[in-house]
VMD Tcl script that builds the backbone (N, CA, C; Angstrom):
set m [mol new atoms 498]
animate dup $m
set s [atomselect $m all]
$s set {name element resname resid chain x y z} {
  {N N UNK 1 A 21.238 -36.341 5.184}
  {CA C UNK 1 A 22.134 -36.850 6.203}
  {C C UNK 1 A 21.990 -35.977 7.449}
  {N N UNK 2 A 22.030 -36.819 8.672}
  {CA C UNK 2 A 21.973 -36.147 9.898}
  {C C UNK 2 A 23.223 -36.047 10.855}
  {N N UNK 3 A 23.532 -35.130 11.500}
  {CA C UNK 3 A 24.556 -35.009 12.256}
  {C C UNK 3 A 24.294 -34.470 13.507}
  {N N UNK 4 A 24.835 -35.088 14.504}
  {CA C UNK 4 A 24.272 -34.719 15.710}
  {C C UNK 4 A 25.474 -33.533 16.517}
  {N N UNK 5 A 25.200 -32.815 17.294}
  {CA C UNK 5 A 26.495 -31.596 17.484}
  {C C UNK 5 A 26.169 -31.531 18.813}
  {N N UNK 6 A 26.980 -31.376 19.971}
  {CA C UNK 6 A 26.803 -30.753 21.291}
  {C C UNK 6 A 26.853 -29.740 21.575}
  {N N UNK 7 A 26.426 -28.919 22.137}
  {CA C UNK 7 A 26.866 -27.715 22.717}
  {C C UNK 7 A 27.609 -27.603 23.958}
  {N N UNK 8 A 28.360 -27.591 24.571}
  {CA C UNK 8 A 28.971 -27.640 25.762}
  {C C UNK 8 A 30.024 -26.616 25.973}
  {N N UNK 9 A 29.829 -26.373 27.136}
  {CA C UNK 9 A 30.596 -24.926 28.181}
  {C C UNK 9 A 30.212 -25.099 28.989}
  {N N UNK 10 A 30.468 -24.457 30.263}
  {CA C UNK 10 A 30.074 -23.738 31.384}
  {C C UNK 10 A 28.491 -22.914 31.633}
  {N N UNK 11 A 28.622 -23.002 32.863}
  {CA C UNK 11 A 27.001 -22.227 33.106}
  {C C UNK 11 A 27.228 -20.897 32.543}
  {N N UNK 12 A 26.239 -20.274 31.538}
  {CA C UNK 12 A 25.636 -19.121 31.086}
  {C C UNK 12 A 27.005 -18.333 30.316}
  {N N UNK 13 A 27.439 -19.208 29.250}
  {CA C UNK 13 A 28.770 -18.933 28.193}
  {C C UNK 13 A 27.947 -19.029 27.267}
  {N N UNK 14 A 26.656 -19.224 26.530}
  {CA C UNK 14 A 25.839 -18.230 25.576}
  {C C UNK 14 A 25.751 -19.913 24.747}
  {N N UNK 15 A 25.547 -20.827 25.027}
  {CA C UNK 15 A 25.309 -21.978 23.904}
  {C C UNK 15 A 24.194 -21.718 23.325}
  {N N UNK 16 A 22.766 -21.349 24.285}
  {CA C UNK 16 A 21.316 -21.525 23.885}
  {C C UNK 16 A 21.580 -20.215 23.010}
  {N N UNK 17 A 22.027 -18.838 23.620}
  {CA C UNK 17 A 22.225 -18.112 22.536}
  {C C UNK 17 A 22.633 -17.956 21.047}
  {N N UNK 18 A 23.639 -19.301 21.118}
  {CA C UNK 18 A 24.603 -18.980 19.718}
  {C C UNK 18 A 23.456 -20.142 19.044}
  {N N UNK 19 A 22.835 -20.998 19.651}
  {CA C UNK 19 A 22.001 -22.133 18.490}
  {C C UNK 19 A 21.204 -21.169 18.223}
  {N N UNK 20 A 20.084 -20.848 19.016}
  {CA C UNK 20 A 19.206 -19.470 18.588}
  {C C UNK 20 A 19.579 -18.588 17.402}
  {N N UNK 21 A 20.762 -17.952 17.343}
  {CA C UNK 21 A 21.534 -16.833 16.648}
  {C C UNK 21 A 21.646 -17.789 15.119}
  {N N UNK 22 A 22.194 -19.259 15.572}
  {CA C UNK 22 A 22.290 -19.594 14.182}
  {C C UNK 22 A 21.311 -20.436 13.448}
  {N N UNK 23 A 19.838 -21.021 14.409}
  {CA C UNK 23 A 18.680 -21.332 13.666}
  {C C UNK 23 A 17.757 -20.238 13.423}
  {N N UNK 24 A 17.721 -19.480 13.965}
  {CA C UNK 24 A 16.449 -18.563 14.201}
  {C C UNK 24 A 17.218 -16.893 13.627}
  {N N UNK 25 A 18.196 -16.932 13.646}
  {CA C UNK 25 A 18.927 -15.219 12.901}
  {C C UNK 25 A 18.789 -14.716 14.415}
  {N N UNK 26 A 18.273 -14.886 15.392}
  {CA C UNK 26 A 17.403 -14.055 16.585}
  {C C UNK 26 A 18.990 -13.976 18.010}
  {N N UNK 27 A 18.421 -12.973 18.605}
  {CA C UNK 27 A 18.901 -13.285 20.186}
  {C C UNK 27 A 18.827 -12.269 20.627}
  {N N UNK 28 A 18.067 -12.584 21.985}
  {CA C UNK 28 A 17.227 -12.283 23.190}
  {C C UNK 28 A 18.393 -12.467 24.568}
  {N N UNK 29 A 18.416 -10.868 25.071}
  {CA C UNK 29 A 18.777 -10.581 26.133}
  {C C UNK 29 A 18.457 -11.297 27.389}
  {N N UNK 30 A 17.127 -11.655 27.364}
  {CA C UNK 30 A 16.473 -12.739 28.658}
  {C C UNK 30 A 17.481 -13.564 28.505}
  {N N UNK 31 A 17.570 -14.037 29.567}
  {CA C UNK 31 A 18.593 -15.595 29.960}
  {C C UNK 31 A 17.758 -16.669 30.754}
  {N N UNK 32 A 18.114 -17.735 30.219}
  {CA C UNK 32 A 17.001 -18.777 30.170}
  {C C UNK 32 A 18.255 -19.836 30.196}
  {N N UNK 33 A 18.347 -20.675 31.833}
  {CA C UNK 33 A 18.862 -21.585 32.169}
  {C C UNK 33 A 18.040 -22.830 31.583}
  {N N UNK 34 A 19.143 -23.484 30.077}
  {CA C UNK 34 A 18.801 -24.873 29.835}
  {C C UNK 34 A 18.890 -25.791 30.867}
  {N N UNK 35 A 17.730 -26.745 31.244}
  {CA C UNK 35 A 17.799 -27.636 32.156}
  {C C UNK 35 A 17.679 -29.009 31.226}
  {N N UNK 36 A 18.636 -29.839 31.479}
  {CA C UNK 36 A 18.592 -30.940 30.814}
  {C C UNK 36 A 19.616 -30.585 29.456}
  {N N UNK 37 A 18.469 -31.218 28.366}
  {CA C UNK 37 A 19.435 -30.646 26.916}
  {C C UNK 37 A 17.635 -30.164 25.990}
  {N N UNK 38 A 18.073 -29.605 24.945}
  {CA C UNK 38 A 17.016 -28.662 24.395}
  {C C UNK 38 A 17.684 -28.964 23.100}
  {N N UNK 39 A 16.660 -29.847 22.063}
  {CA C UNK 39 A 17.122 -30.199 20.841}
  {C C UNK 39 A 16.872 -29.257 19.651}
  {N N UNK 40 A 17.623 -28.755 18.824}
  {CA C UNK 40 A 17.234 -27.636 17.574}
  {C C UNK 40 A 18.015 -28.214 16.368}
  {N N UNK 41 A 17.193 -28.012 15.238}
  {CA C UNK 41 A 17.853 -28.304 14.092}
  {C C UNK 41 A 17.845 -27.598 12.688}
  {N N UNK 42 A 18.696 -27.826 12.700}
  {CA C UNK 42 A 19.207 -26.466 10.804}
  {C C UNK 42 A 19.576 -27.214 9.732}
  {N N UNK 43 A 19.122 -27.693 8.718}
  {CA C UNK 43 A 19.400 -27.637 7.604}
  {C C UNK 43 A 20.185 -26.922 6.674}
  {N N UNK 44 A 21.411 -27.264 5.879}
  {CA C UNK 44 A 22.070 -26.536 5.153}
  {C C UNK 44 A 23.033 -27.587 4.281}
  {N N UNK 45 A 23.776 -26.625 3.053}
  {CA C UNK 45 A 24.584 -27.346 1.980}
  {C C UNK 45 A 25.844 -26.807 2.695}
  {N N UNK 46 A 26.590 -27.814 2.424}
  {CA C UNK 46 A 28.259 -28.071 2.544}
  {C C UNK 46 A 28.727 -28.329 1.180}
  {N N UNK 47 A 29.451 -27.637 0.430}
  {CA C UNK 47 A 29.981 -27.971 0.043}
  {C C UNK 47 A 28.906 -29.114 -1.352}
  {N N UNK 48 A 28.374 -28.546 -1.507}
  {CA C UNK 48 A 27.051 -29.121 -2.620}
  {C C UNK 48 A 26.404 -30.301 -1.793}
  {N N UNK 49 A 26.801 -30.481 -0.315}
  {CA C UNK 49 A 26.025 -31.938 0.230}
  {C C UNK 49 A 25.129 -31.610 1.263}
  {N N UNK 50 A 23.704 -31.677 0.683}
  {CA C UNK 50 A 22.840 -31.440 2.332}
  {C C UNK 50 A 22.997 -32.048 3.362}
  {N N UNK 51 A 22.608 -31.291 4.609}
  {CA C UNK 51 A 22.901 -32.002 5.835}
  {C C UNK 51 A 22.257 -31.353 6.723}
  {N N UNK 52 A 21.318 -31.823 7.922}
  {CA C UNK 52 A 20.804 -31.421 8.764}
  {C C UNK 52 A 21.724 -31.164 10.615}
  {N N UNK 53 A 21.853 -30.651 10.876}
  {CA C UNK 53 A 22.830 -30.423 12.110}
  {C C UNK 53 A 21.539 -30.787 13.224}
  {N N UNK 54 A 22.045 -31.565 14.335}
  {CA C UNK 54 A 20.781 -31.474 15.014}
  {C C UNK 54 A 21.613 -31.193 16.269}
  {N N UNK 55 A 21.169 -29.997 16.590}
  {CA C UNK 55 A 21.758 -29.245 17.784}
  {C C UNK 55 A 21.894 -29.685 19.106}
  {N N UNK 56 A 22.084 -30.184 20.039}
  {CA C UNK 56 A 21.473 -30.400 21.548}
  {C C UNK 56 A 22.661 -29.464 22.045}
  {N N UNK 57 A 22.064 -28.447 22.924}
  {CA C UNK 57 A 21.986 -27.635 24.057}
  {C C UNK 57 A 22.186 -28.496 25.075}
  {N N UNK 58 A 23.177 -28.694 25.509}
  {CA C UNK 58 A 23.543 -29.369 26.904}
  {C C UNK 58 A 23.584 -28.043 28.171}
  {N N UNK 59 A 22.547 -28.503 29.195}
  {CA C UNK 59 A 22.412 -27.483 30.114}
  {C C UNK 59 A 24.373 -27.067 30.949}
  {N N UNK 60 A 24.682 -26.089 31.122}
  {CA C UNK 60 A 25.681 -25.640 31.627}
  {C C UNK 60 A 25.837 -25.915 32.845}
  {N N UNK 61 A 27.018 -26.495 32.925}
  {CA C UNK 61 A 27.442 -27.104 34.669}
  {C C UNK 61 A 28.837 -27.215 34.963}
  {N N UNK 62 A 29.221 -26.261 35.705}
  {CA C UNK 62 A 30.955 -26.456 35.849}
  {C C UNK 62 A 31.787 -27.693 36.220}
  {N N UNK 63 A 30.678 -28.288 37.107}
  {CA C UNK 63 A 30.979 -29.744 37.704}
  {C C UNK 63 A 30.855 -30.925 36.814}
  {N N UNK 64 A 31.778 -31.027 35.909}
  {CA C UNK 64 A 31.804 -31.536 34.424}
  {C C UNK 64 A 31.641 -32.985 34.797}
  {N N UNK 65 A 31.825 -33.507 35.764}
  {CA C UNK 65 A 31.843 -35.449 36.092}
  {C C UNK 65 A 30.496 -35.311 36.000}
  {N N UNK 66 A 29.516 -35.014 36.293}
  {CA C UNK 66 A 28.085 -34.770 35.816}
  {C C UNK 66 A 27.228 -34.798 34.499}
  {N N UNK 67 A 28.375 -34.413 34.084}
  {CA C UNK 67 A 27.694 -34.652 32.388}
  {C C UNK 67 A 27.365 -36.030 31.641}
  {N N UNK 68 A 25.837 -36.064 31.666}
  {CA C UNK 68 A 25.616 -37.086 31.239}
  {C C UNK 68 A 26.016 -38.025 29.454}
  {N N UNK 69 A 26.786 -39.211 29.736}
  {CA C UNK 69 A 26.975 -39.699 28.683}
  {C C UNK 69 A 25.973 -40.152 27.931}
  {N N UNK 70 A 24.867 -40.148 28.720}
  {CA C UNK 70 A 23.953 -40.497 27.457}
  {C C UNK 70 A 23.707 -39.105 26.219}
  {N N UNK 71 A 23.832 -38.062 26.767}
  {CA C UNK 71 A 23.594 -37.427 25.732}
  {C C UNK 71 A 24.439 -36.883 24.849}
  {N N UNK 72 A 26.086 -37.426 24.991}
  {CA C UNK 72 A 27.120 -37.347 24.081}
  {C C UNK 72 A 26.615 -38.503 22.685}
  {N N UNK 73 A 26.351 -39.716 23.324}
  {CA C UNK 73 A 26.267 -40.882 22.573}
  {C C UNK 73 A 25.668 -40.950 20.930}
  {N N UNK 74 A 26.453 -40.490 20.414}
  {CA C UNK 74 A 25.581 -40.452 18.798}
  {C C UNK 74 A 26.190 -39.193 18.196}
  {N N UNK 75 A 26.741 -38.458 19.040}
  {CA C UNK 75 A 27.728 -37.052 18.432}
  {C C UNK 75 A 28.453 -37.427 17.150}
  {N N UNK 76 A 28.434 -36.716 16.236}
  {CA C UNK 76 A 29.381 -36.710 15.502}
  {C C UNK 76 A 30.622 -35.543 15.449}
  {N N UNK 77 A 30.145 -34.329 16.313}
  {CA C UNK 77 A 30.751 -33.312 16.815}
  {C C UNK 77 A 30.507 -32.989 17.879}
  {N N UNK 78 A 31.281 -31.632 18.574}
  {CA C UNK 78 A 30.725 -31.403 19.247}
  {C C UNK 78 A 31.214 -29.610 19.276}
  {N N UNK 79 A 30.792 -28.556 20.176}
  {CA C UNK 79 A 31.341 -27.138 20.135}
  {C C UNK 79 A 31.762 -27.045 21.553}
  {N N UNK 80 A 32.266 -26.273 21.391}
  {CA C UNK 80 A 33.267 -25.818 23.077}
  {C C UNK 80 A 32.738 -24.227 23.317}
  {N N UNK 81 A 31.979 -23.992 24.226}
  {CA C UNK 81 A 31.971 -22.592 24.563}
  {C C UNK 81 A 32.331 -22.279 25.253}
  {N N UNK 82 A 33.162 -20.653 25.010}
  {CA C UNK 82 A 33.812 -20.202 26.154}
  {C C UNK 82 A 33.277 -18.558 26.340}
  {N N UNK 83 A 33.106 -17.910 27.271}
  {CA C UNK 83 A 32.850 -16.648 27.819}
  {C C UNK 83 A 34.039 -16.066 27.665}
  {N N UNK 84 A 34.343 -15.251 26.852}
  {CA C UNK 84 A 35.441 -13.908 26.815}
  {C C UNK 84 A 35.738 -13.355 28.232}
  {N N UNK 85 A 34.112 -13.127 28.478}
  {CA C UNK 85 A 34.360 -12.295 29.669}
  {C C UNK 85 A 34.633 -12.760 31.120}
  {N N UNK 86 A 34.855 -13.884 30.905}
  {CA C UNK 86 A 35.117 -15.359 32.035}
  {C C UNK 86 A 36.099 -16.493 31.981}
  {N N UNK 87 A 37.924 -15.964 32.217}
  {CA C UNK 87 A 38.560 -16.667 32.072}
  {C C UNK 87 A 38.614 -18.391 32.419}
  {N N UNK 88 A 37.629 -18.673 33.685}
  {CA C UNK 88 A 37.519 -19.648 34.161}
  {C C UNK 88 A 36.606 -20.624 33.673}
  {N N UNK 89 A 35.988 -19.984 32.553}
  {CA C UNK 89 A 35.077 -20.886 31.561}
  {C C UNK 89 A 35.923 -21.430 30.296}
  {N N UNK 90 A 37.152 -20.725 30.325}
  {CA C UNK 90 A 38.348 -21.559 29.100}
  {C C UNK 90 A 38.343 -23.105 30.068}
  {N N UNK 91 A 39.030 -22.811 31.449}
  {CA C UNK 91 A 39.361 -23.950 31.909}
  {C C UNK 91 A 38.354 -24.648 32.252}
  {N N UNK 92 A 36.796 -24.629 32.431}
  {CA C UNK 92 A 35.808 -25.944 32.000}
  {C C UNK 92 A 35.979 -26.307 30.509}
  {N N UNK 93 A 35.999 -25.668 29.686}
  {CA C UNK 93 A 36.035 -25.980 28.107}
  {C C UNK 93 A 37.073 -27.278 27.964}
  {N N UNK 94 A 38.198 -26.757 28.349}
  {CA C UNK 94 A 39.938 -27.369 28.316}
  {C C UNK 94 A 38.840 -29.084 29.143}
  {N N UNK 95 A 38.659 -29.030 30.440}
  {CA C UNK 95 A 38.348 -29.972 30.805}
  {C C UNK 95 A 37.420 -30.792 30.247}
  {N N UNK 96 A 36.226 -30.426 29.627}
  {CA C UNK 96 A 35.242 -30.397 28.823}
  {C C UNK 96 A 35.916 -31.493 28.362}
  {N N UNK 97 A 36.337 -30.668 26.949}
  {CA C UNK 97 A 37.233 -31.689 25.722}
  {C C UNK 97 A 38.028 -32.618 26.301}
  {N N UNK 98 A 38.416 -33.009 27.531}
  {CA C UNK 98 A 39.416 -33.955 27.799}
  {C C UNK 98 A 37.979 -35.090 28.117}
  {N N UNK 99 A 37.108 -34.544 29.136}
  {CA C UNK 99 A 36.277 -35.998 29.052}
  {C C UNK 99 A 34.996 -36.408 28.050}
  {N N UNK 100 A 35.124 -35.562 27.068}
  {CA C UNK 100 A 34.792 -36.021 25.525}
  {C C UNK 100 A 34.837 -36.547 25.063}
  {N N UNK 101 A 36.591 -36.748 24.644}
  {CA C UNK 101 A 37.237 -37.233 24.224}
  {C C UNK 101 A 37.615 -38.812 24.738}
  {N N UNK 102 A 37.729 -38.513 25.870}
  {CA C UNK 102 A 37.230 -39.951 26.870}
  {C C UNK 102 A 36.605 -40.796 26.584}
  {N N UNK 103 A 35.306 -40.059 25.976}
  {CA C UNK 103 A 34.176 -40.763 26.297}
  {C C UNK 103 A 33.983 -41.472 24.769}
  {N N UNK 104 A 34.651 -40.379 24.042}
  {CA C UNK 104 A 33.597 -40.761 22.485}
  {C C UNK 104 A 35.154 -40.528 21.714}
  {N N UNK 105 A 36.116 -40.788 22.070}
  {CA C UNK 105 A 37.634 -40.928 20.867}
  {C C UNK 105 A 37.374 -39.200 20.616}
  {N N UNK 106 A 38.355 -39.418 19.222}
  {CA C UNK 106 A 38.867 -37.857 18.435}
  {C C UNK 106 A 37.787 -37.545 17.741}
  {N N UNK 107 A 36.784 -36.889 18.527}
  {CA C UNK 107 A 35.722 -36.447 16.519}
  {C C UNK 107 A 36.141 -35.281 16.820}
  {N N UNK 108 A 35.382 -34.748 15.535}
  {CA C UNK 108 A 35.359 -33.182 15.028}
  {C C UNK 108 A 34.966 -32.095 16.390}
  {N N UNK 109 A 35.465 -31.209 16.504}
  {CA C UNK 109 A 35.453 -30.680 17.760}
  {C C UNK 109 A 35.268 -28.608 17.279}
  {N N UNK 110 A 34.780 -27.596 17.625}
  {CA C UNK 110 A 35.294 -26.357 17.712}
  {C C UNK 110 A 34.930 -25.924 18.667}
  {N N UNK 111 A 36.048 -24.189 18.836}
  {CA C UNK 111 A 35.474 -23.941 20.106}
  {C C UNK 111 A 35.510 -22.146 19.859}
  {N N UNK 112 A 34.670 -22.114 20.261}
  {CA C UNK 112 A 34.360 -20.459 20.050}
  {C C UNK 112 A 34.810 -19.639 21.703}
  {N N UNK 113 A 34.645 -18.528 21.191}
  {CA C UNK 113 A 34.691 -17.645 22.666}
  {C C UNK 113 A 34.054 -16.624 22.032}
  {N N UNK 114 A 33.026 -16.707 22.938}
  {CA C UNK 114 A 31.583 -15.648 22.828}
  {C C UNK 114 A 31.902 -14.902 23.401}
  {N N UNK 115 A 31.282 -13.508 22.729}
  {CA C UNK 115 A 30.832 -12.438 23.759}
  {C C UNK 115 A 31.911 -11.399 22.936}
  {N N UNK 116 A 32.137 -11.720 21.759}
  {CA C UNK 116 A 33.119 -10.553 20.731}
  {C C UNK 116 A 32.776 -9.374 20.670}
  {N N UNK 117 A 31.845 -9.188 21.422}
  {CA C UNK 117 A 31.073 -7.806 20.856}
  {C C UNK 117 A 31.401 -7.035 21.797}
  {N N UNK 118 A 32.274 -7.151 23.085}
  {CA C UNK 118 A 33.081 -6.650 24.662}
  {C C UNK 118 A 33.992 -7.076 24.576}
  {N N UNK 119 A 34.773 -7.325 23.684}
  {CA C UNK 119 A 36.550 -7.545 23.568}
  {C C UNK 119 A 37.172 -7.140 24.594}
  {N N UNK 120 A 37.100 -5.662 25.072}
  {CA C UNK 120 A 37.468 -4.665 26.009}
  {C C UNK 120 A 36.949 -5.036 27.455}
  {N N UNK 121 A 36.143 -5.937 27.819}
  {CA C UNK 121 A 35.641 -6.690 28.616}
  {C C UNK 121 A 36.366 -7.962 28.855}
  {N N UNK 122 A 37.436 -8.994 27.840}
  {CA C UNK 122 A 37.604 -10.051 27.967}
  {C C UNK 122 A 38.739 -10.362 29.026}
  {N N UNK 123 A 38.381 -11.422 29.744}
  {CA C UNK 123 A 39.666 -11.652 30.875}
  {C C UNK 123 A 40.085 -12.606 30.076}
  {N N UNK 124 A 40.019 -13.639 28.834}
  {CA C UNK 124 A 40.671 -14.455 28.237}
  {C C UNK 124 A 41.713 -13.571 27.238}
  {N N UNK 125 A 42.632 -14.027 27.547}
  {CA C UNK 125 A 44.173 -12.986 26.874}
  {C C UNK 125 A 44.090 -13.591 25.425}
  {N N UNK 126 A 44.769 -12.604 24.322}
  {CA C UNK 126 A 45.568 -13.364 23.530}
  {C C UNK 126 A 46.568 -14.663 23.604}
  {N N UNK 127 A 47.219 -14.556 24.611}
  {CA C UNK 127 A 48.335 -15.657 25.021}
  {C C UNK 127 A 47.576 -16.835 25.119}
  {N N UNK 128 A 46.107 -17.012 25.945}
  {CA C UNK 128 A 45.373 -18.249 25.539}
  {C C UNK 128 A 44.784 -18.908 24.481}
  {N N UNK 129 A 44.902 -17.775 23.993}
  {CA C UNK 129 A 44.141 -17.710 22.067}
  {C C UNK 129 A 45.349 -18.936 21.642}
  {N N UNK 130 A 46.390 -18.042 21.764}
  {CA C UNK 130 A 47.518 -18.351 20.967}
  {C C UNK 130 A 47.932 -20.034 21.760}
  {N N UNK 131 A 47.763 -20.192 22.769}
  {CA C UNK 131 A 47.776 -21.820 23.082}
  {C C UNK 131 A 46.930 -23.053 22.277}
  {N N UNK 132 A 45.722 -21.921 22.371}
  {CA C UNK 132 A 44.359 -22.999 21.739}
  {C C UNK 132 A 44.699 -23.524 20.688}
  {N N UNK 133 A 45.409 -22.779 19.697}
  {CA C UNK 133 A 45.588 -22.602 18.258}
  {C C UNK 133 A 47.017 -23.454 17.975}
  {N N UNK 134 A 47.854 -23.115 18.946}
  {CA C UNK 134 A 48.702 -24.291 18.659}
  {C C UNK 134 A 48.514 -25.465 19.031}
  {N N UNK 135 A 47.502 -25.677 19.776}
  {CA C UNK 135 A 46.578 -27.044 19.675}
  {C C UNK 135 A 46.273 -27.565 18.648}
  {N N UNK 136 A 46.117 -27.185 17.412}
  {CA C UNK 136 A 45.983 -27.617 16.501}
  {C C UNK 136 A 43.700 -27.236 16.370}
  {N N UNK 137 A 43.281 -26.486 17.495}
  {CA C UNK 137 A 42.068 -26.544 17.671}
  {C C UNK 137 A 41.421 -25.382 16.649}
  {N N UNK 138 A 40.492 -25.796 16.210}
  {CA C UNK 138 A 39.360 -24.946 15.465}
  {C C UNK 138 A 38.970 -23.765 16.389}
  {N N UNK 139 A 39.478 -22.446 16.217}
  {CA C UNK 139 A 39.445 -21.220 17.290}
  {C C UNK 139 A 38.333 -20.830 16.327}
  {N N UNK 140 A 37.500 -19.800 16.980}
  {CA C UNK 140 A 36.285 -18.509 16.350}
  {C C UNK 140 A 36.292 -17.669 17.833}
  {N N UNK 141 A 35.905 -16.622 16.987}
  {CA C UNK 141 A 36.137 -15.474 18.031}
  {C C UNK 141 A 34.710 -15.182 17.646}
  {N N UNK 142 A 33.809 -15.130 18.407}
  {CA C UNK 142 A 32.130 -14.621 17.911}
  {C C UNK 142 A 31.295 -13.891 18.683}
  {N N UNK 143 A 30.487 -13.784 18.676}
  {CA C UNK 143 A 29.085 -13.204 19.036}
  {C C UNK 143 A 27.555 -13.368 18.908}
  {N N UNK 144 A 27.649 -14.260 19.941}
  {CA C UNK 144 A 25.517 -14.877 19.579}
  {C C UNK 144 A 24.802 -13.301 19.219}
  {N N UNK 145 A 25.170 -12.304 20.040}
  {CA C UNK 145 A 24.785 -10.654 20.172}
  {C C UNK 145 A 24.939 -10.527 18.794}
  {N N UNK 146 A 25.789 -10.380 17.915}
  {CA C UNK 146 A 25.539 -9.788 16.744}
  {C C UNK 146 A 25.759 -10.939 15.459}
  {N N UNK 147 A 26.066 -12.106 15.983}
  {CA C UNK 147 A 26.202 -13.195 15.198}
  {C C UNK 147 A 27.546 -13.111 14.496}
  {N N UNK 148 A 28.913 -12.088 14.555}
  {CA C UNK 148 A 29.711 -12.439 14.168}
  {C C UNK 148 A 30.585 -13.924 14.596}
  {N N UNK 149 A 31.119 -14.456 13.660}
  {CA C UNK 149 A 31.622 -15.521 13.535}
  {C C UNK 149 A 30.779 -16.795 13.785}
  {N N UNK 150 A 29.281 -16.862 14.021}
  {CA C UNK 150 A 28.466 -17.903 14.535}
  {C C UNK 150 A 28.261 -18.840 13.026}
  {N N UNK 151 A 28.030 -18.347 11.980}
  {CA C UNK 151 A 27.477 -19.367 10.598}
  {C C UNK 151 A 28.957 -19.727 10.363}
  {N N UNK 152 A 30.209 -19.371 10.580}
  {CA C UNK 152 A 31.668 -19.874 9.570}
  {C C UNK 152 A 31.783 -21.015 11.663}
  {N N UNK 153 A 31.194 -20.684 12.718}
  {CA C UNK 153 A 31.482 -22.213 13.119}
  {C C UNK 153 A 30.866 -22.955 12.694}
  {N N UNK 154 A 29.456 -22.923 13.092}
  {CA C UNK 154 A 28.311 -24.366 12.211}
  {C C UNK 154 A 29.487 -24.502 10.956}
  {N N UNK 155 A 29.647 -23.728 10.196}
  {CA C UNK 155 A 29.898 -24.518 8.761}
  {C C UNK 155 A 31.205 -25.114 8.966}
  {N N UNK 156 A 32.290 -24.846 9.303}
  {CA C UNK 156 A 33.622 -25.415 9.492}
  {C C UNK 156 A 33.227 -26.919 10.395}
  {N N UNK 157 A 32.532 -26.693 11.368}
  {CA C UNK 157 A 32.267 -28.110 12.214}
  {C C UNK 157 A 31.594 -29.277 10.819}
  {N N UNK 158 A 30.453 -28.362 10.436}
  {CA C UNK 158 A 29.769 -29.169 9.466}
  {C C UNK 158 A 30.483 -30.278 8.359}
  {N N UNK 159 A 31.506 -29.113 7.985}
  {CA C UNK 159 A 32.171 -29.398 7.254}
  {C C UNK 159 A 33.139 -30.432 7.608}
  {N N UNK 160 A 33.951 -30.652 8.662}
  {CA C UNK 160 A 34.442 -31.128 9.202}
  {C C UNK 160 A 33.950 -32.470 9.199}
  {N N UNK 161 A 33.042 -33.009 9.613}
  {CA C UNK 161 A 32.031 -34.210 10.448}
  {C C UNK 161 A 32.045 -35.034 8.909}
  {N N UNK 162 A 31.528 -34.016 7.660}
  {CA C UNK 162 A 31.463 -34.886 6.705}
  {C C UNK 162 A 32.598 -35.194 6.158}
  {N N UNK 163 A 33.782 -34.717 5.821}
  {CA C UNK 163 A 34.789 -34.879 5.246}
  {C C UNK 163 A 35.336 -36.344 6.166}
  {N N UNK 164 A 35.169 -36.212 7.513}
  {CA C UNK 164 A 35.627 -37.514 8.175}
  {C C UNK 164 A 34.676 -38.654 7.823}
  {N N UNK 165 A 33.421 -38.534 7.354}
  {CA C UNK 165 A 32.722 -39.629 7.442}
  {C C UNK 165 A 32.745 -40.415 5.832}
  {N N UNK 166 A 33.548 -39.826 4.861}
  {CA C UNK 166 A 34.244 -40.481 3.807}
  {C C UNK 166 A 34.950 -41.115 4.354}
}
mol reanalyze $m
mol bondsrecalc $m
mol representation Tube
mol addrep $m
């Protein structure tokens, strides 16, 4: 079974990083502006059920009316990235998910905030944490840099996508 996942955030909030981190174990300091979308895919068990995740890297653009619907179309999820160290990349995320949701109803959704590894760096407060979450939203606190929290999102989304598609 195949599942298709978005990546979406803001310009240079670490998406290409965290797919990298979670197909490849890898990540590279170079920064490398996705242009367009950049497809990757991982194989793995859920829960005793194989499933292939097929990644698309949506290039980063704050000017979110831009985002092309063709390449939502077929999502069964999607991820929300946010920069720790860039409060103003919560509020593309926040906007993000509203024309998502627009576009393609309620699916399975998470949203990380990268860059765990500079906590002491983050302009996103606890107090926003604590909004997200009473959202009822799938929070991870991670790091493409050292890969904390990057395999428990893939798998919770994963997990997610199939349990709805019973």
């Amino acid at each position: 079974m195949q599942k298709k996942v978005c990546m979406l955030g803001g310009f240079a909030v670490g998406k290409t990083s965290l797919v990298r981190r979670f197909v490849t174990s890898l990540f590279s300091e170079q920064y490398h502006t996705t242009i367009g979308v950049s497809v990757e895919k991982k194989a793995l068990s859920v829960d005793g059920e194989d499933v292939t995740l097929m990644l698309w890297d949506l290039y980063g653009d704050d000017e979110f009316q831009r985002i092309r619907e063709s390449y939502l179309r077929g999502s069964s999820g999607y991820i929300l990235v946010v920069d720790g160290t860039r409060k103003e990349t919560l509020a593309t995320a926040l906007t993000l998910q509203q024309t998502v949701e627009g576009l393609l109803g309620p699916i399975p959704f998470a949203v990380i905030v990268n860059k765990s590894d500079v906590r002491a760096e983050w302009e996103v407060d606890d107090a926003a944490l604590d909004e997200l979450r009473q959202r009822g939203w799938s929070l991870f606190l991670g790091s493409a840099k050292t890969g904390d929290g990057v395999e428990p999102l893939f798998l919770t989304l994963a997990d997610r996508m199939l349990r709805q598609a019973v």
